[in-house]
MIZA-574142 format. One record per residue: residue in one letter; residue number from 1; x, y, z of N, C-alpha, C in turn. Coordinates in steps of 0.1 Angstrom, whole numbers, padded with zeros to 4 digits. Each point is the difference from the previous one (the first is absolute). Example, Ala and Ser with C-alpha at 12.3 -4.5 7.8 and 13.67 -1.06 7.14 Angstrom:
BEGIN
  rest   nr    nxx    nyy    nzz   caxx   cayy   cazz    cxx    cyy    czz
     A    1   0132  -0057   0078  -0009   0012   0000   0009   0012   0000
     S    2  -0004   0011  -0007   0009   0011   0000  -0008   0011   0008
% end
This chain:
BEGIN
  rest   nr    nxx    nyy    nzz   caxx   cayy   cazz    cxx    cyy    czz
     X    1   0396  -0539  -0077  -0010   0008  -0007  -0012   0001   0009
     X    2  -0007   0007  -0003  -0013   0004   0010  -0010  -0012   0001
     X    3  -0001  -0006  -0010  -0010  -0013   0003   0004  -0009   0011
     X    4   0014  -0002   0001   0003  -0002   0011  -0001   0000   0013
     X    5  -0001   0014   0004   0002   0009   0008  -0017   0006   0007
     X    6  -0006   0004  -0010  -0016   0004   0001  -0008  -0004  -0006
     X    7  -0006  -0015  -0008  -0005  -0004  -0004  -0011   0004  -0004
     X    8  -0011   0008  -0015  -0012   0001   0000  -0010  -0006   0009
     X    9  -0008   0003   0006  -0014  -0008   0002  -0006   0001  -0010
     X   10  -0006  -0013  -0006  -0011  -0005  -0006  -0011   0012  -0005
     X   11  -0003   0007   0009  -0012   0007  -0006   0004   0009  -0008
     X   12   0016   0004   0005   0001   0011  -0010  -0001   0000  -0015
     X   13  -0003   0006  -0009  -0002   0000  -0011   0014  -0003  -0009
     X   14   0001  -0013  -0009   0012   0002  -0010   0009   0008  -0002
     X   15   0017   0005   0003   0001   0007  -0005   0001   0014   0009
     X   16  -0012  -0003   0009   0004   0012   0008   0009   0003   0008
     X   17   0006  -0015   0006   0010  -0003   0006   0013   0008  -0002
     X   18   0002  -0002  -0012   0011   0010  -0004   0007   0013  -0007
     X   19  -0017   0005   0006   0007   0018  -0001  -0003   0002   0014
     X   20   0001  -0015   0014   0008   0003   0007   0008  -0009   0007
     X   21   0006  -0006  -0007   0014  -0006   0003   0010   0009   0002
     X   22   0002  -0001   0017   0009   0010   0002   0009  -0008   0013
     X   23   0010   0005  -0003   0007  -0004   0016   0003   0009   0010
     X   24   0000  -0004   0010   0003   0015   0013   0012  -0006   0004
     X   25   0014   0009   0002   0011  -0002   0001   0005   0012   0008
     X   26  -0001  -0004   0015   0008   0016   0003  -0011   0010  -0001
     X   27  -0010  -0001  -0002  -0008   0011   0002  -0001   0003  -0019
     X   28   0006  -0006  -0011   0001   0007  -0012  -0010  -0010  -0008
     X   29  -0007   0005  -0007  -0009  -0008  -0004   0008  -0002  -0021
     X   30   0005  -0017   0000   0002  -0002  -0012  -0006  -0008  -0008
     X   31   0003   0001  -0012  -0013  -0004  -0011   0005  -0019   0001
     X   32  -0009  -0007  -0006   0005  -0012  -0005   0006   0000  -0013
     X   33   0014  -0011   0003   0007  -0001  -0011  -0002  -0006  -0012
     X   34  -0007   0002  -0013   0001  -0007  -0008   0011  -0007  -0011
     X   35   0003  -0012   0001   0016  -0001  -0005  -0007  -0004  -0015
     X   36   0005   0005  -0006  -0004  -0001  -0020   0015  -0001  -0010
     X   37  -0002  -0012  -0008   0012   0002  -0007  -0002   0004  -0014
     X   38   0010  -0002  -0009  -0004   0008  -0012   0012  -0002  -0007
     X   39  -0002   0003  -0012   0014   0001  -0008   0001   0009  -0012
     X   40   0010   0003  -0007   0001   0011  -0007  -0009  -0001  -0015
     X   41  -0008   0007   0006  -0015  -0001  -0012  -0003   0016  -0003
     X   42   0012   0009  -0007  -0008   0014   0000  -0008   0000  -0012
     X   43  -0004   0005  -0002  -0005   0014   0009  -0006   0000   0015
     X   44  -0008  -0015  -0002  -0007  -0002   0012   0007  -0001   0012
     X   45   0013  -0005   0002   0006  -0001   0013   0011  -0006  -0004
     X   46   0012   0004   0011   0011   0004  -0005   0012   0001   0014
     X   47   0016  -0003  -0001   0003   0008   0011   0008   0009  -0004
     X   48   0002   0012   0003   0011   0008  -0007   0010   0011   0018
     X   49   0012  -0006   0001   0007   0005   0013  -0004  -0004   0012
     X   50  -0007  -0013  -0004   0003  -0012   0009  -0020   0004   0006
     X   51  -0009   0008  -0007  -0013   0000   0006  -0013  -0002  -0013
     X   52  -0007  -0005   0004  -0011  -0007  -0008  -0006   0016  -0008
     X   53  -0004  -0006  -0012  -0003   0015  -0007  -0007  -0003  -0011
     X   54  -0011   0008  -0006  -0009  -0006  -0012  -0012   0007   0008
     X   55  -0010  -0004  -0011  -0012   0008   0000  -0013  -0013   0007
     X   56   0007  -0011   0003  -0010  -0011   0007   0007   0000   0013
     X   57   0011   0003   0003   0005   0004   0015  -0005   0009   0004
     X   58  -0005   0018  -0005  -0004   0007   0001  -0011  -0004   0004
     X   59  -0008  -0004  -0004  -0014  -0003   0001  -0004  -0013   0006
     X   60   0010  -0008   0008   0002  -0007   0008   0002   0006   0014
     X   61   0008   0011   0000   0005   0005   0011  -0014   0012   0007
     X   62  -0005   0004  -0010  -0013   0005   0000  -0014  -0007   0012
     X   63  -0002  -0013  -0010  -0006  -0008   0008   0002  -0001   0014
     X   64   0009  -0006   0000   0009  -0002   0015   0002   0016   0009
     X   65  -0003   0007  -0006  -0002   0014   0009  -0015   0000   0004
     X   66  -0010  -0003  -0009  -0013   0000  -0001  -0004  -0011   0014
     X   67   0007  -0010  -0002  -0001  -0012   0010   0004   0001   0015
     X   68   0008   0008  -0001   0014  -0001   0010   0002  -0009   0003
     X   69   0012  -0003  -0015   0011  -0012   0002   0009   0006  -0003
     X   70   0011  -0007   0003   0015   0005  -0005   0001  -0014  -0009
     X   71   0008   0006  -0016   0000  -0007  -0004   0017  -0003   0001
     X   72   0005  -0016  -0004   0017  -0001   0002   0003  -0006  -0014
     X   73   0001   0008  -0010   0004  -0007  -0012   0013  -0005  -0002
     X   74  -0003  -0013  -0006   0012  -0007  -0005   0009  -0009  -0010
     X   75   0007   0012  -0002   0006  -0009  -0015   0005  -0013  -0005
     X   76  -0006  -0001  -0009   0005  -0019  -0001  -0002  -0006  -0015
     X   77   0009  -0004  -0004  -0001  -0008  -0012  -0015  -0006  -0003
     X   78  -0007  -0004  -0011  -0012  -0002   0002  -0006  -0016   0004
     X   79   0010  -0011   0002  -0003  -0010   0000  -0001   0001   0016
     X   80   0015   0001   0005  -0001   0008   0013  -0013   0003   0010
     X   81   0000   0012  -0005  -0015   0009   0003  -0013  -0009   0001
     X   82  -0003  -0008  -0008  -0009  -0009   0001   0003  -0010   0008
     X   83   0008  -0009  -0001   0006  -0008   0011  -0003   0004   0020
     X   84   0003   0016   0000   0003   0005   0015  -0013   0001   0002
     X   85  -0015   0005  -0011  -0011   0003   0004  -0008  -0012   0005
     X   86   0007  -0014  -0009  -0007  -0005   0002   0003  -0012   0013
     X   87   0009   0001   0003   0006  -0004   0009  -0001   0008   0015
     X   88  -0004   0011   0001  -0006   0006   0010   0014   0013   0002
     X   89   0009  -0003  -0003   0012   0011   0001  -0008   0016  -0006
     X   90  -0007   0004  -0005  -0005   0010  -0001  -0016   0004  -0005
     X   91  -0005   0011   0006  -0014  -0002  -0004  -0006   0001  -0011
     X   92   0004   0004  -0009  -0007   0004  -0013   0014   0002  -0010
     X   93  -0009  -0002  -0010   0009   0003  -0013  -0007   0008  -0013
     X   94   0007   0005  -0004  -0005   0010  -0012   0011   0004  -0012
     X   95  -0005  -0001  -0012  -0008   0006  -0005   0000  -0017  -0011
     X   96  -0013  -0010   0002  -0002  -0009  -0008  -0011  -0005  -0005
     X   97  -0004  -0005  -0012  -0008  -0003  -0006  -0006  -0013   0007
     X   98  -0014   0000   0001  -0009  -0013   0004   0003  -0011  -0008
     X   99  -0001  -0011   0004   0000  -0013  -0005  -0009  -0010   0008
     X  100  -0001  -0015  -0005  -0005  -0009   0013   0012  -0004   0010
     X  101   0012  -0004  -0010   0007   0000   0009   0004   0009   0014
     X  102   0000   0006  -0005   0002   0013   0013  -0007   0001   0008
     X  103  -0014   0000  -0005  -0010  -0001   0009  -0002  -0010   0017
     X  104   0008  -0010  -0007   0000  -0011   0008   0010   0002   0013
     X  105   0010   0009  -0001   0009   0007   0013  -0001   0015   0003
     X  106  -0011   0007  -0007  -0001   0016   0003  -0014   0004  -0001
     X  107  -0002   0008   0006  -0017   0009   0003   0001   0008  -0008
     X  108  -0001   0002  -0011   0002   0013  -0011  -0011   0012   0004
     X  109   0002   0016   0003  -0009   0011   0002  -0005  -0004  -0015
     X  110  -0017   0000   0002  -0002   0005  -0015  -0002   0009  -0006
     X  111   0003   0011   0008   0001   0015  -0011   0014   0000  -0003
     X  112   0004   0002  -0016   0014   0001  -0002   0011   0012   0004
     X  113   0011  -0001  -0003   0014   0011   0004  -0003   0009  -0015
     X  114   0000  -0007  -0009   0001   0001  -0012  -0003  -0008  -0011
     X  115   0005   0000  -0014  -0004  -0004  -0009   0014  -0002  -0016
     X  116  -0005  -0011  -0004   0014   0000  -0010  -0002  -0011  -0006
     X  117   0006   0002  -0014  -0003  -0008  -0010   0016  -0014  -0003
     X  118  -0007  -0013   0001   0017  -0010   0000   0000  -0001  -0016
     X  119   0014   0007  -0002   0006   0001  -0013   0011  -0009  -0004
     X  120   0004   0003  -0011   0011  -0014  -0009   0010   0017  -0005
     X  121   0010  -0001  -0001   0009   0005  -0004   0015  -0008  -0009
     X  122   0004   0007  -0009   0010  -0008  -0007   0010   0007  -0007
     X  123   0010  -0002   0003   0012   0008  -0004   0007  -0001  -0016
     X  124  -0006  -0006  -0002   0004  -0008  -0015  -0009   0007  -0013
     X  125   0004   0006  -0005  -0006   0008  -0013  -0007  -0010  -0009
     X  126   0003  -0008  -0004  -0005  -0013  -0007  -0009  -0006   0006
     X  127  -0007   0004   0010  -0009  -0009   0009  -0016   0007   0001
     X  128  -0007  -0006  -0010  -0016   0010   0004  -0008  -0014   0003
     X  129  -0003  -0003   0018  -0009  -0012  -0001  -0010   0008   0002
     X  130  -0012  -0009  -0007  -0015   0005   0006  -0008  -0009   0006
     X  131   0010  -0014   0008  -0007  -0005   0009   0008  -0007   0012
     X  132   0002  -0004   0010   0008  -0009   0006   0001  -0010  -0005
     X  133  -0005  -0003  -0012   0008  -0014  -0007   0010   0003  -0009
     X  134   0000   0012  -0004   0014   0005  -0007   0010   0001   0003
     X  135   0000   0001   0015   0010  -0001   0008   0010  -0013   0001
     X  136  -0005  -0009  -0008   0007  -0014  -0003   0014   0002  -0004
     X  137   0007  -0006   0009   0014  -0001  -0004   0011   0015   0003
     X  138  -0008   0009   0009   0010   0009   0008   0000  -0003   0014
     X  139   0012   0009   0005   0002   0006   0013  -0009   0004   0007
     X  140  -0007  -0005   0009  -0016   0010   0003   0007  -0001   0020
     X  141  -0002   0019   0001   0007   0000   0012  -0014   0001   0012
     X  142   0000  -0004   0010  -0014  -0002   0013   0010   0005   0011
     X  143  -0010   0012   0009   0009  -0004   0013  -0011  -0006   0008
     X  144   0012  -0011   0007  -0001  -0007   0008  -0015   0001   0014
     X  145  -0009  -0009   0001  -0014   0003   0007  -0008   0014  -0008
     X  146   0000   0005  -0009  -0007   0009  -0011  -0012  -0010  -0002
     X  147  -0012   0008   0004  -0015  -0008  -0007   0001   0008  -0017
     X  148  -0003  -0002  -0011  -0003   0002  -0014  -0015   0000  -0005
     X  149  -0009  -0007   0009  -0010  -0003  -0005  -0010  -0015  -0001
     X  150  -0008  -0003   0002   0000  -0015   0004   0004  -0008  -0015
     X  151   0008  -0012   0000   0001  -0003  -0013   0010   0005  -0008
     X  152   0005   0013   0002   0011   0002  -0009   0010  -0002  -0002
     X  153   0013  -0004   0011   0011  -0008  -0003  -0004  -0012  -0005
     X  154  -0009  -0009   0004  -0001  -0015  -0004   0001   0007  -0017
     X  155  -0006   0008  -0007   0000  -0002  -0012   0011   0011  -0007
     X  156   0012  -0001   0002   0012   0004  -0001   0007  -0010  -0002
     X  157   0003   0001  -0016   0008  -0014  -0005   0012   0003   0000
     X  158   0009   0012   0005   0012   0000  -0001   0009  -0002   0011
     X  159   0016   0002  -0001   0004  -0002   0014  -0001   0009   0010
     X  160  -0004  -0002   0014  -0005   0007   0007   0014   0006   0012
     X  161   0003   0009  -0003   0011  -0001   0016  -0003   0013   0009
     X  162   0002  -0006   0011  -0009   0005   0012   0011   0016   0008
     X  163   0000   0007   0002   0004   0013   0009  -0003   0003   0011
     X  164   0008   0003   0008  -0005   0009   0013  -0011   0013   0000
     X  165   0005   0006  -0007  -0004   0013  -0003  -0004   0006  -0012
     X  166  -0009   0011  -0002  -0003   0004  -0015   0012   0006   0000
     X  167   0009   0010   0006   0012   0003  -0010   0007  -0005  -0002
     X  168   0004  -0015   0007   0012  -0011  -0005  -0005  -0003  -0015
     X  169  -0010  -0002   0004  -0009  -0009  -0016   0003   0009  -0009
     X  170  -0003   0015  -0002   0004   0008  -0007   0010   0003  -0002
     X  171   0010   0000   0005   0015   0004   0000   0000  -0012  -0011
     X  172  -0002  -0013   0004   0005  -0010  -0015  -0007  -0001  -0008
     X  173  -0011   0007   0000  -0010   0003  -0016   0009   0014  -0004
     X  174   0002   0010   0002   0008   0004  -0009   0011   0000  -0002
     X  175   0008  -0012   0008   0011  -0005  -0005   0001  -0005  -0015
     X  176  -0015  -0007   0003  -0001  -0009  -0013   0003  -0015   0006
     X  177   0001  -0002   0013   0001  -0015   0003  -0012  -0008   0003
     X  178  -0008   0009  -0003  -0018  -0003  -0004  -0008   0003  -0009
     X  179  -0006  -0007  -0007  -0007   0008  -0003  -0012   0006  -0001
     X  180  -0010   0002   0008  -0011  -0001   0005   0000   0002   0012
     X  181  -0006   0004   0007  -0004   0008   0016  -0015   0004   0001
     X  182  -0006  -0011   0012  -0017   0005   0000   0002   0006   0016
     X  183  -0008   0009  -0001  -0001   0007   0019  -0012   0010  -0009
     X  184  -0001   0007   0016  -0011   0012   0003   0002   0012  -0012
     X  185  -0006   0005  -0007   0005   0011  -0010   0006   0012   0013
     X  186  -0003   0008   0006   0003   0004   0007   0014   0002   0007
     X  187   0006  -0013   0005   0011  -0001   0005   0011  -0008  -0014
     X  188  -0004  -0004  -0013   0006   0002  -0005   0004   0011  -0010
     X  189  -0011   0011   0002   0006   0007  -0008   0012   0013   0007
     X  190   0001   0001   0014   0007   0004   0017   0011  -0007  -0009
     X  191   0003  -0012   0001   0014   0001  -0002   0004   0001  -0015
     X  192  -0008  -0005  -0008   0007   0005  -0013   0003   0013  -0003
     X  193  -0004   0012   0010   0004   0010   0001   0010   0003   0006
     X  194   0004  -0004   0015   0010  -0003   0007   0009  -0008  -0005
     X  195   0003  -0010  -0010   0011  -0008  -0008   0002   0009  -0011
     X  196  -0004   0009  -0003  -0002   0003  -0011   0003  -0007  -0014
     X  197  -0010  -0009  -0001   0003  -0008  -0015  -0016   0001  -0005
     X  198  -0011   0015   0003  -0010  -0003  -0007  -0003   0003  -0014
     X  199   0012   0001  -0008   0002   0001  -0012   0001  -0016  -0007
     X  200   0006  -0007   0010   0003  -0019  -0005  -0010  -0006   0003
     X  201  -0012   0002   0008  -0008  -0007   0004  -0014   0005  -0001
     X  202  -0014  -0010  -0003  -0010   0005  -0001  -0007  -0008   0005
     X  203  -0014   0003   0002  -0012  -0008   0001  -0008  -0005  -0011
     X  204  -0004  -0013   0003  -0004  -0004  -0012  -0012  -0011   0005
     X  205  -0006   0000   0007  -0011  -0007   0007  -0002   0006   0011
     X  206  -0016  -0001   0002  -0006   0004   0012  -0013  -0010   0001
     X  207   0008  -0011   0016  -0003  -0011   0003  -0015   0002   0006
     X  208   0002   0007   0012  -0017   0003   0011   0003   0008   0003
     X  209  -0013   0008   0004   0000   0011   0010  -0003  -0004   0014
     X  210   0004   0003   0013  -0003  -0007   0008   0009   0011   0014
     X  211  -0008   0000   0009  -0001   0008   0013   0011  -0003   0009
     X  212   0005   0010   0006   0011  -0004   0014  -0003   0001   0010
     X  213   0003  -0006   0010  -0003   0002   0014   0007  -0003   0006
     X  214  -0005  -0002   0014   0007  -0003   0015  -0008  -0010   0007
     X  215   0013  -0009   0001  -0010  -0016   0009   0007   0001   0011
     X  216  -0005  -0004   0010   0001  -0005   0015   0002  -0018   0000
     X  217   0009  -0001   0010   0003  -0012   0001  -0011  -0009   0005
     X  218  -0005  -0015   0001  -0011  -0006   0001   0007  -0008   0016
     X  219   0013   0003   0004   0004  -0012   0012  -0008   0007   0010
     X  220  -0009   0012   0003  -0005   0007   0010  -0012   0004  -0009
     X  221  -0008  -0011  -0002  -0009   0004  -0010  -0014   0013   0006
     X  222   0003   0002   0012  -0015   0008   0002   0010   0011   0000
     X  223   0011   0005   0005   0009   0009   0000  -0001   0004  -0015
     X  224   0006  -0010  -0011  -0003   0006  -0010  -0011   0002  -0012
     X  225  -0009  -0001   0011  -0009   0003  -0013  -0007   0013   0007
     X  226   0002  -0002   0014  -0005   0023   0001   0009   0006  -0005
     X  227   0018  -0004   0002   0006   0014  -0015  -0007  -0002  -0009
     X  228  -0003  -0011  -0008  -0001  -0001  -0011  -0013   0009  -0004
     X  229  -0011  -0001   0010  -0015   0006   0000   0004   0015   0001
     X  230   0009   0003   0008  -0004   0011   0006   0015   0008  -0010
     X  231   0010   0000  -0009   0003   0003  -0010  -0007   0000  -0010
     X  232  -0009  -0010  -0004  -0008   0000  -0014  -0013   0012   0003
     X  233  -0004   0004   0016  -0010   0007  -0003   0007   0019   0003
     X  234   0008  -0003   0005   0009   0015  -0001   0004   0004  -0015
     X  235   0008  -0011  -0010   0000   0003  -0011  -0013   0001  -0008
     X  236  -0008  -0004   0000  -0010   0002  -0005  -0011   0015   0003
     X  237   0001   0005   0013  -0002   0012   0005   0013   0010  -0009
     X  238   0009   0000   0003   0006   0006  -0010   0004   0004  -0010
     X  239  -0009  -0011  -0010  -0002  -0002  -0014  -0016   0013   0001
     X  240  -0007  -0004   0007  -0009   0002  -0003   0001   0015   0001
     X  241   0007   0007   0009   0006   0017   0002   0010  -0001  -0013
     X  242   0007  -0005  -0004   0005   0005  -0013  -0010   0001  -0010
     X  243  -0003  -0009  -0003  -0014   0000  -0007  -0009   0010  -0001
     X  244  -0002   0003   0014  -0008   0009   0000  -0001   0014  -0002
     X  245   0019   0008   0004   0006   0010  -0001   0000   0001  -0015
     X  246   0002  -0010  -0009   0005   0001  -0020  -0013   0003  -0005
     X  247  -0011  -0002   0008  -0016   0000  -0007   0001   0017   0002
     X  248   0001   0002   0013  -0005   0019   0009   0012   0006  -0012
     X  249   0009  -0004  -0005   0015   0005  -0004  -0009   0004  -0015
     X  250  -0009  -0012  -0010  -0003   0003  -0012  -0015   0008   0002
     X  251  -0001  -0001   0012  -0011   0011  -0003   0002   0017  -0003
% end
C-alpha cells in the first residue's frame, strides 16, 4: 500500500495524505487499495453475481472516488468479517453498529452509512411480547457477532441460538424452528420478502434506533484513523449537499 511506499510527512495535514495515495507503476498512476469486508445486509450491502451491491456500497464506492481509493470488497460471513478486520487481513468493515466492545479493535468514521431500527420478529400468531422479558421460554434467533444494543441480549431470558447469517436465521423463523428473530428492520424485512413468508411473520418490538458505519482496523492505528477521518468528513460533505439540494428542492 502507499504508506509503505511514500510515506506522509508530518506537516501534511490529516487526511490529506490520501486523496494522494497513489502508486506509479509503469508510468500508470494507481489508486490505493482499500480491502473492506462485509456481509449480506441489504438493502445496505449485498453480493448479487458474485459483486458487492446496496446503497452503502454505492456510497462507499463514491467516497473512494472522492479519495482516490479503490475500494476491494469482500464477502464474508459476519463473524468472519470481523475476525479478518481485526486481525489485519482486511481494512475496513461495514455496515455495523458501535459498541465498546468494538471500539476496542476498530476506528469507527463518525459520520454514519446509514440508519436502522434493531427489531424482534415472530412467526407464531399467539405471540404478542411487549417486552424482552416476554420472550421467556422461546426460540430467540441472534446472528452470530450482531451488536443489539448495550445490555440487550443479557436480558433475554429465552433460548438463544446463534446464525451465520440474517437469511439462515430467517429461513428457520419461517420454518417455524424459531420462534423469534431480532436483526436490523431493514434487512429483515429484504428477506421476508425474498422467502416469501411475510404473511407468517411480523414485527412486534422495536429495540433501538441506532446508526451504521464503517470502521478501520486499529493493528495500523495512524493508517486507520485517516480513513476513518477522512471517510467520516467526505460523508458528512455529502450529507451536507443532499441536505442541501432537499432544502433548494422545497423551495
Amino acid at each position: 500500500m502507499m504508506r509503505n511506499f511514500m510515506p506522509c510527512m508530518r506537516r501534511v495535514l490529516p487526511g490529506f495524505c490520501l486523496a494522494l495515495s497513489v502508486l506509479l507503476v509503469g508510468g500508470q498512476v494507481l489508486a490505493e487499495e482499500v480491502r473492506l469486508v462485509y456481509e449480506d445486509f441489504p438493502p445496505f450491502e449485498y453480493q448479487q453475481d458474485g459483486e458487492a451491491q446496496g446503497e452503502s456500497v454505492a456510497l462507499i464506492r463514491q467516497v473512494c472516488a472522492e479519495l482516490g481509493l479503490t475500494p476491494v470488497f469482500m464477502h464474508r460471513p459476519w463473524a468472519r468479517a470481523l475476525d479478518d478486520v481485526r486481525t489485519g487481513h482486511a481494512d475496513g468493515i461495514f455496515s455495523l453498529f458501535r459498541s465498546e466492545e468494538r471500539e476496542r479493535s476498530l476506528i469507527f468514521a463518525q459520520q454514519p452509512l446509514a440508519h436502522d431500527e434493531t427489531v424482534v420478529f415472530v412467526a407464531r400468531g399467539d405471540l404478542h411480547p411487549e417486552s424482552l422479558e416476554d420472550l421467556a421460554g422461546l426460540r430467540v434467533g441472534l446472528v452470530r457477532g450482531h451488536h443489539y444494543g448495550s445490555g440487550v441480549v443479557e436480558r433475554i431470558p429465552g433460548s438463544l441460538q446463534l446464525f451465520k447469517d440474517v437469511r439462515t436465521m430467517f429461513a428457520m423463523l419461517c420454518e417455524g424452528r424459531i420462534d423469534a428473530a431480532m436483526v436490523a428492520r431493514s434487512p429483515g424485512e429484504h428477506f421476508l420478502k425474498q422467502l416469501d413468508c411475510g404473511d407468517q411473520v411480523r414485527e412486534v418490538l422495536v429495540l433501538a434506533q441506532m446508526s451504521l458505519h464503517i470502521a478501520f482496523s486499529r493493528l495500523d492505528e495512524a493508517h486507520g484513523k485517516r480513513l476513518a477521518e477522512a471517510f467520516s468528513r467526505e460523508l458528512a460533505r455529502m450529507e451536507a449537499a443532499r441536505r442541501g439540494g432537499r432544502e433548494a428542492a422545497s423551495e
